[in-house]
PAZAPA-4460 file (N, C-alpha, C; in steps of 0.05 Angstrom, whole numbers, plus 32768, in hexadecimal, padded with zeros to 4 digits):
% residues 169
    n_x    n_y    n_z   ca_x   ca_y   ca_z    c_x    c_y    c_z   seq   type   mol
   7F98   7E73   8386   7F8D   7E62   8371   7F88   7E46   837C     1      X     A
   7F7E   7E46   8393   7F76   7E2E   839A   7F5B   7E22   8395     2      X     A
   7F5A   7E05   8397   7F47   7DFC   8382   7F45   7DFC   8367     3      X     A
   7F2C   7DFC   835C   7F25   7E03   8339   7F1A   7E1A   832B     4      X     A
   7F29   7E1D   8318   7F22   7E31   8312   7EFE   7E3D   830C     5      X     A
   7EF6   7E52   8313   7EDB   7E51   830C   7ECF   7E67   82F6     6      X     A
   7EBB   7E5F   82E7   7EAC   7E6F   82D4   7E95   7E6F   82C6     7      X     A
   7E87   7E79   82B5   7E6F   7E6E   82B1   7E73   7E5A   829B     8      X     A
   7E8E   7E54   8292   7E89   7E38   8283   7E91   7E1E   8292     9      X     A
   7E94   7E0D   8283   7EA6   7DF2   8293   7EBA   7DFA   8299    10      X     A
   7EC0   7DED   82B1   7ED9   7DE8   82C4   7EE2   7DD4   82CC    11      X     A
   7EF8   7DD0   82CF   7F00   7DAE   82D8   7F19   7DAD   82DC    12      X     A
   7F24   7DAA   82F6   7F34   7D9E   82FD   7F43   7D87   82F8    13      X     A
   7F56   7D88   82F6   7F6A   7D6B   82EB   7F71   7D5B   8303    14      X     A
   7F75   7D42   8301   7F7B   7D33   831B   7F99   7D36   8327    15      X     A
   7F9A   7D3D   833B   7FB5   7D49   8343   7FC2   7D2F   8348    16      X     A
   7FDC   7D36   8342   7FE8   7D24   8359   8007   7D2B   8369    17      X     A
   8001   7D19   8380   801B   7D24   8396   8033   7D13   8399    18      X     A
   804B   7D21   8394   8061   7D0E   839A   8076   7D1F   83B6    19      X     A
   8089   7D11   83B2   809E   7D1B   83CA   80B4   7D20   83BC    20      X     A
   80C7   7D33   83BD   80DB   7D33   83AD   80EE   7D40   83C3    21      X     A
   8106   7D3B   83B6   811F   7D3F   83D1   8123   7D66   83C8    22      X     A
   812B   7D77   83D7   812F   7D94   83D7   8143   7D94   83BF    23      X     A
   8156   7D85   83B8   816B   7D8E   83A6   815E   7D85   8392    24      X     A
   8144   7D78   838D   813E   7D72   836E   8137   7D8D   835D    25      X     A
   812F   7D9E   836E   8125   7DBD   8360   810C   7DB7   8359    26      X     A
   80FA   7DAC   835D   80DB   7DB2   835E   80D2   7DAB   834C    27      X     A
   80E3   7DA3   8327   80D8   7DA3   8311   80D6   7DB3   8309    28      X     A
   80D9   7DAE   82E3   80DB   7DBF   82D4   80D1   7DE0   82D2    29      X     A
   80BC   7DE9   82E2   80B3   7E01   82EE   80C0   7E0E   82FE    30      X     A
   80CE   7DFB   8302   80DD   7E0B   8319   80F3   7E07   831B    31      X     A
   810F   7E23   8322   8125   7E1B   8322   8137   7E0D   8336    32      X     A
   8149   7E02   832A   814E   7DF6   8342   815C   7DFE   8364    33      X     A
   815F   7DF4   8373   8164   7E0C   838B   8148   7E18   8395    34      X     A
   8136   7E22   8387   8122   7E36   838D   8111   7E32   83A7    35      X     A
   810B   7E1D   83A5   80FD   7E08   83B8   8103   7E07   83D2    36      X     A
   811E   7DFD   83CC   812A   7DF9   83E3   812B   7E0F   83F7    37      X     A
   8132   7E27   83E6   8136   7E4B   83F4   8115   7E58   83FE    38      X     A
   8107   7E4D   83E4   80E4   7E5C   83EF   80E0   7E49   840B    39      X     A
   80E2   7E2C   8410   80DA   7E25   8424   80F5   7E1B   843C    40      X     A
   8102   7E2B   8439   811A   7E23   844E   811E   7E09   8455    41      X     A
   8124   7DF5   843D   811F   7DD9   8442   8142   7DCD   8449    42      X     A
   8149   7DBD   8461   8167   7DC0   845F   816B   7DA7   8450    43      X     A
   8188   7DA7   844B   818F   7D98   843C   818A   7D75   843C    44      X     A
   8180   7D6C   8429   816E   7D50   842B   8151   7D57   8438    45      X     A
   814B   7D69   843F   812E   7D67   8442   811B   7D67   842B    46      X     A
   80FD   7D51   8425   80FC   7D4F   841D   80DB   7D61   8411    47      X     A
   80CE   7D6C   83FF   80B0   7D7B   83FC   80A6   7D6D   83EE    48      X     A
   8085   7D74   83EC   8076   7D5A   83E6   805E   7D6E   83D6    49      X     A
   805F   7D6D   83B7   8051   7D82   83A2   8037   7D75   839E    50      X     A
   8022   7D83   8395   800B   7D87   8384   800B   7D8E   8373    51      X     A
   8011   7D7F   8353   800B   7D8E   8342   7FF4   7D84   8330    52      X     A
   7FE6   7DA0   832C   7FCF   7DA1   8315   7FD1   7DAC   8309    53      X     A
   7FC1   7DA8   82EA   7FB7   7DB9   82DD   7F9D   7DC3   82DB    54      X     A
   7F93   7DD5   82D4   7F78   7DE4   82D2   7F67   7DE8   82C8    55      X     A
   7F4F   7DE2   82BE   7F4F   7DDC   829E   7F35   7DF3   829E    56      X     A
   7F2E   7DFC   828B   7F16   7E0B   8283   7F07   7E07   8267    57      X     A
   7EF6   7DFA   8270   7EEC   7DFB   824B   7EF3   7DE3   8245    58      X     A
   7F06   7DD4   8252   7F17   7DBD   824E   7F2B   7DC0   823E    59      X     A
   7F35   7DDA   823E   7F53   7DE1   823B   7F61   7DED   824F    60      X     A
   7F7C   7DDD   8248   7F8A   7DDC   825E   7F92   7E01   8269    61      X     A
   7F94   7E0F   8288   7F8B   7E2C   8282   7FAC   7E34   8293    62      X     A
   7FA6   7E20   82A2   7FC1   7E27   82C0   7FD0   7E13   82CD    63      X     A
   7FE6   7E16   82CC   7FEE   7E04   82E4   7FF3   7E09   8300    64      X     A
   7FE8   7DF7   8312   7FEA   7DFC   8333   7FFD   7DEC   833D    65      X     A
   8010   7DEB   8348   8021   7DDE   8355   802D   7DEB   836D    66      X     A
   8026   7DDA   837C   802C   7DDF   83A0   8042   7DCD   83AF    67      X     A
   8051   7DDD   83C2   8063   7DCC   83C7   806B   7DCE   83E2    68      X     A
   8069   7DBB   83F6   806D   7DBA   840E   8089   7DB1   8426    69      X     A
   808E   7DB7   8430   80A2   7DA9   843E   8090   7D8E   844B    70      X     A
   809C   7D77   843C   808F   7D63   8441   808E   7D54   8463    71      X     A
   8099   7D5C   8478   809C   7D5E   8491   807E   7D65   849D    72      X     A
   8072   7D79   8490   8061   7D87   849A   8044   7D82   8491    73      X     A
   8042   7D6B   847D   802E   7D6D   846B   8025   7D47   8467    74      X     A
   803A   7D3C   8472   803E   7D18   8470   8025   7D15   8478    75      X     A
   8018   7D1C   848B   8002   7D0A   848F   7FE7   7D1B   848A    76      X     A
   7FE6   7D21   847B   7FC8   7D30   8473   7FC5   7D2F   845B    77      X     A
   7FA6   7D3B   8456   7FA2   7D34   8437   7FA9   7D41   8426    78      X     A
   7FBF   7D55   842D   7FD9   7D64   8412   7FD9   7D4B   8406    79      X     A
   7FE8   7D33   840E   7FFA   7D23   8404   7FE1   7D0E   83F5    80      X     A
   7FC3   7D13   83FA   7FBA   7D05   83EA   7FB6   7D0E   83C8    81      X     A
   7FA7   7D02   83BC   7FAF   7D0F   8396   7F90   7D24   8399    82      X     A
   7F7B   7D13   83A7   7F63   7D21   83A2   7F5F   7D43   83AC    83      X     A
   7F50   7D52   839F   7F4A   7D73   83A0   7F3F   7D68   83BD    84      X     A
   7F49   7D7E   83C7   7F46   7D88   83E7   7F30   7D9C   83E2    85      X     A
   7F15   7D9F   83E7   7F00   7DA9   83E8   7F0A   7DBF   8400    86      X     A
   7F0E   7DC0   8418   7F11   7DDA   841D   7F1F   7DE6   8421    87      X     A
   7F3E   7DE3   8406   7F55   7DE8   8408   7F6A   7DE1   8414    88      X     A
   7F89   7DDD   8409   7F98   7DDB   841E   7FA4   7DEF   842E    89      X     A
   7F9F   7DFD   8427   7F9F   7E1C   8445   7F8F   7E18   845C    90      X     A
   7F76   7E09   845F   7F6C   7DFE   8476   7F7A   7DEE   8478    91      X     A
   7F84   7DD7   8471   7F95   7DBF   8479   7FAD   7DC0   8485    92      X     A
   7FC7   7DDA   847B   7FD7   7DDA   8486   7FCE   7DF3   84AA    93      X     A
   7FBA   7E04   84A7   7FB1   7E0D   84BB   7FAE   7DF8   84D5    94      X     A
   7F9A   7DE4   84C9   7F99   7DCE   84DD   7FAC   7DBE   84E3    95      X     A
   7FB8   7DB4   84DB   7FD5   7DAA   84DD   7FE7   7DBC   84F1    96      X     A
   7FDC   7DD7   84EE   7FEF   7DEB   8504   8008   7DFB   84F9    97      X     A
   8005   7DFF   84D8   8010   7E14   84C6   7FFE   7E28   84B7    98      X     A
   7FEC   7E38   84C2   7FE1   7E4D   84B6   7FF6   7E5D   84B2    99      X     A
   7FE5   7E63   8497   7FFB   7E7F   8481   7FEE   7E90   848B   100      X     A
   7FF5   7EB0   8493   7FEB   7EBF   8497   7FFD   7EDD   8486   101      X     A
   800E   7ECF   8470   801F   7EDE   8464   8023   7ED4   8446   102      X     A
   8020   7EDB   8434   8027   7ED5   8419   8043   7EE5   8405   103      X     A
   8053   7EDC   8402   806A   7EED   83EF   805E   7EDF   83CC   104      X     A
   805A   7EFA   83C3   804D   7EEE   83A4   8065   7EF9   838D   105      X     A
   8070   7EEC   837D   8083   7EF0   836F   807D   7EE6   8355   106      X     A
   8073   7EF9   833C   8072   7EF9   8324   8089   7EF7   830C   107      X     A
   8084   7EE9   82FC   809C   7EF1   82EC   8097   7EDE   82C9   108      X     A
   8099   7EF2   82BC   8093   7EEC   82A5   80A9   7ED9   828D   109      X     A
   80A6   7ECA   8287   80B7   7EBC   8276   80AB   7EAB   8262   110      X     A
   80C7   7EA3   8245   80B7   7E8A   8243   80B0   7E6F   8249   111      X     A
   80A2   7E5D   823E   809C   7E42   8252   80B0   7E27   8250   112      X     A
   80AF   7E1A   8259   80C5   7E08   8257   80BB   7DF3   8246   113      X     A
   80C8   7DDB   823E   80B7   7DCC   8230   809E   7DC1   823E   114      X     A
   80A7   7DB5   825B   809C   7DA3   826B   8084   7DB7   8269   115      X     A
   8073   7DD0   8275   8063   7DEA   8273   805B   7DE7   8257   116      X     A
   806D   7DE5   8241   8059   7DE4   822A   8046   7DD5   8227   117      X     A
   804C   7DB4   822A   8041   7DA1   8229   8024   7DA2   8240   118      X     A
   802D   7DAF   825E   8016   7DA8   8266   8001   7DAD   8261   119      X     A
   8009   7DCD   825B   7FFE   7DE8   8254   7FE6   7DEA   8241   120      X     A
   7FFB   7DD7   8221   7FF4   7DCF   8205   7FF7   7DEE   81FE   121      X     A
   800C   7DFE   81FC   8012   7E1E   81F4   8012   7E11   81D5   122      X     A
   8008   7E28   81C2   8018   7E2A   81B0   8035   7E36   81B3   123      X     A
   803E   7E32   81A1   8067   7E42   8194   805D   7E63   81A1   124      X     A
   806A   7E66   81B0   8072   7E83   81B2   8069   7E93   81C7   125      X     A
   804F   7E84   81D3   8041   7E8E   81EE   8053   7E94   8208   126      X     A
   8059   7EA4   820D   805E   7EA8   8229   8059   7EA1   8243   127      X     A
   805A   7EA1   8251   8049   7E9D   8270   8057   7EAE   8288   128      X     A
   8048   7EB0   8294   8049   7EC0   82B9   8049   7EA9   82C0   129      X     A
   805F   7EAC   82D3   806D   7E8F   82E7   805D   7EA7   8309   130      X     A
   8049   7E9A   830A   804B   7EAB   832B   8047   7E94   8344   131      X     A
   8060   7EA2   8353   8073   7E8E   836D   805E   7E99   8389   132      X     A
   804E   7E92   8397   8046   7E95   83AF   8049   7E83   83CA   133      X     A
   8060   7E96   83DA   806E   7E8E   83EF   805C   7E8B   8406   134      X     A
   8048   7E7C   8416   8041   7E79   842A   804E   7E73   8448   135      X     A
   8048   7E94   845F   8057   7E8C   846F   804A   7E84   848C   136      X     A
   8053   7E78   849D   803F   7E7B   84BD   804E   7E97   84C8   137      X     A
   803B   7E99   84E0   8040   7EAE   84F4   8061   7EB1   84FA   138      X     A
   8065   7E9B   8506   808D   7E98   8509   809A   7E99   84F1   139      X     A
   808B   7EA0   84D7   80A3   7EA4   84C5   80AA   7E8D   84B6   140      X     A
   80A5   7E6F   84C5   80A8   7E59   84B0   8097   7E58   8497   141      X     A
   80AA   7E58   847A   8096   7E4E   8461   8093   7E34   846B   142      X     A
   8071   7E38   8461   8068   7E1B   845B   8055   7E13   8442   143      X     A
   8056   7E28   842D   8050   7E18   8417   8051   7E30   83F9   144      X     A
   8060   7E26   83EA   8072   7E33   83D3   805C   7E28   83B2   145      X     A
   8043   7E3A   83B0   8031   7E38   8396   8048   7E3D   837F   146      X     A
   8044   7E34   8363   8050   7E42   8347   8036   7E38   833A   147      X     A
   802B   7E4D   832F   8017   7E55   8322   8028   7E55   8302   148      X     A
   8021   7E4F   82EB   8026   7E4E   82D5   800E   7E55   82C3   149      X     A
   8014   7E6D   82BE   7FF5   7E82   82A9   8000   7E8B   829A   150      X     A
   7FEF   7E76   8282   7FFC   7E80   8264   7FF1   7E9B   825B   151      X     A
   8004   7EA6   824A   8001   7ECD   8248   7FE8   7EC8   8234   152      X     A
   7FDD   7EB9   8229   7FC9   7EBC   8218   7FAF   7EB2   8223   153      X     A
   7FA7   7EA6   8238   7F93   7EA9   8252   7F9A   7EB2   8266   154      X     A
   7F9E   7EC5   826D   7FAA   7ED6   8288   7FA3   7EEC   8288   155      X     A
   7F9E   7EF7   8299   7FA6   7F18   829F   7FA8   7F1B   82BE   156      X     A
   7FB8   7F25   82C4   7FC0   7F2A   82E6   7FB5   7F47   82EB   157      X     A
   7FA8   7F48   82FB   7F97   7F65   8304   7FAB   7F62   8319   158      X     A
   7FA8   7F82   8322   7FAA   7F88   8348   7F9B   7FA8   8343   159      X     A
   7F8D   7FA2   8359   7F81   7FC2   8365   7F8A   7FC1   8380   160      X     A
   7F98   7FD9   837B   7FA1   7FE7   8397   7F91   7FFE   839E   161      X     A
   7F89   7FFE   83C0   7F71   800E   83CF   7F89   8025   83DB   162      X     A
   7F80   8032   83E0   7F8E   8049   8403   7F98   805B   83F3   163      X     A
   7F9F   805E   83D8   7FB6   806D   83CE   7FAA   8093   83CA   164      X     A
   7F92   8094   83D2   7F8B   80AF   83E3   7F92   80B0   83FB   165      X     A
   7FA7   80CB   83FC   7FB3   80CD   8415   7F9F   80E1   8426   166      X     A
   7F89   80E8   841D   7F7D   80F2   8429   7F6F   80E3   8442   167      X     A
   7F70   80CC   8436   7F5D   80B4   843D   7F6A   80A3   844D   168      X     A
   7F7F   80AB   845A   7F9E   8094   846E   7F97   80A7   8488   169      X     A
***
């Protein structure tokens, strides 16, 4: 979900912005605390440096995007600026010399917290899919931990799976 969202109506992106936060703060209200620190093997006192947006469609609010980096790795590029990165930050940390060439995607359904209601603007009772995407390099280091926030009443999560004719392996 990088970038904005697209469709044949309006779209618009919200102005991000980037801070630095120490590993033991737990990432914010989206996220629990500890989580962070374990998705990107950050040691103790080290510090990550987030993107968070919201998404808007129609000019309602649709998703939240929040990215989160081991800030070591990300200090001097335009992660850490607020403005949308036009050709993503997956080219950025590539160039920098952290291509992901591995994703761990972790779904999980709950309800939203207050901080999520508010950004969100849920009504009482809506649900949401919290989905966690772990980016890794070739050696195995994470280098950047997405939480996706999709409210159950704009959402639907597809997957099509191919190969499952064994005729066809």
């Amino acid at each position: 979900m990088a970038g904005s969202a697209r469709s044949d109506s309006e779209t618009v992106l919200a102005s991000s912005h980037v801070t630095a936060l120490a590993s033991s703060a737990g990432g914010g209200p989206a996220v629990r605390r500890g989580l962070l620190k374990q998705r990107l093997k950050l040691a103790d006192g080290e510090l990550a440096a987030v993107r968070r947006r919201v998404l808007y469609l129609d000019g309602e609010p649709f998703n939240t995007n929040d990215s989160y980096f081991p800030l070591a790795m990300v200090q001097n590029t335009e992660i850490m600026r607020p403005a949308d990165i036009a050709r993503g930050a997956n080219e950025v940390l590539a160039e920098a010399g952290y291509p992901q060439v591995r994703l761990l995607d972790e779904i999980y359904a709950r309800m939203p917290s207050p901080d999520e209601i508010q950004r969100l603007k849920l009504a009482p009772g809506t649900p949401i899919s919290c989905h966690i995407c772990t980016g890794v390099c070739p050696d195995g280091t994470p280098v950047r931990v997405v939480v996706n926030i999709l409210p159950g009443d704009r959402h639907v999560i597809v997957y099509e799976r191919n190969g499952m004719n064994t005729d066809e392996r």
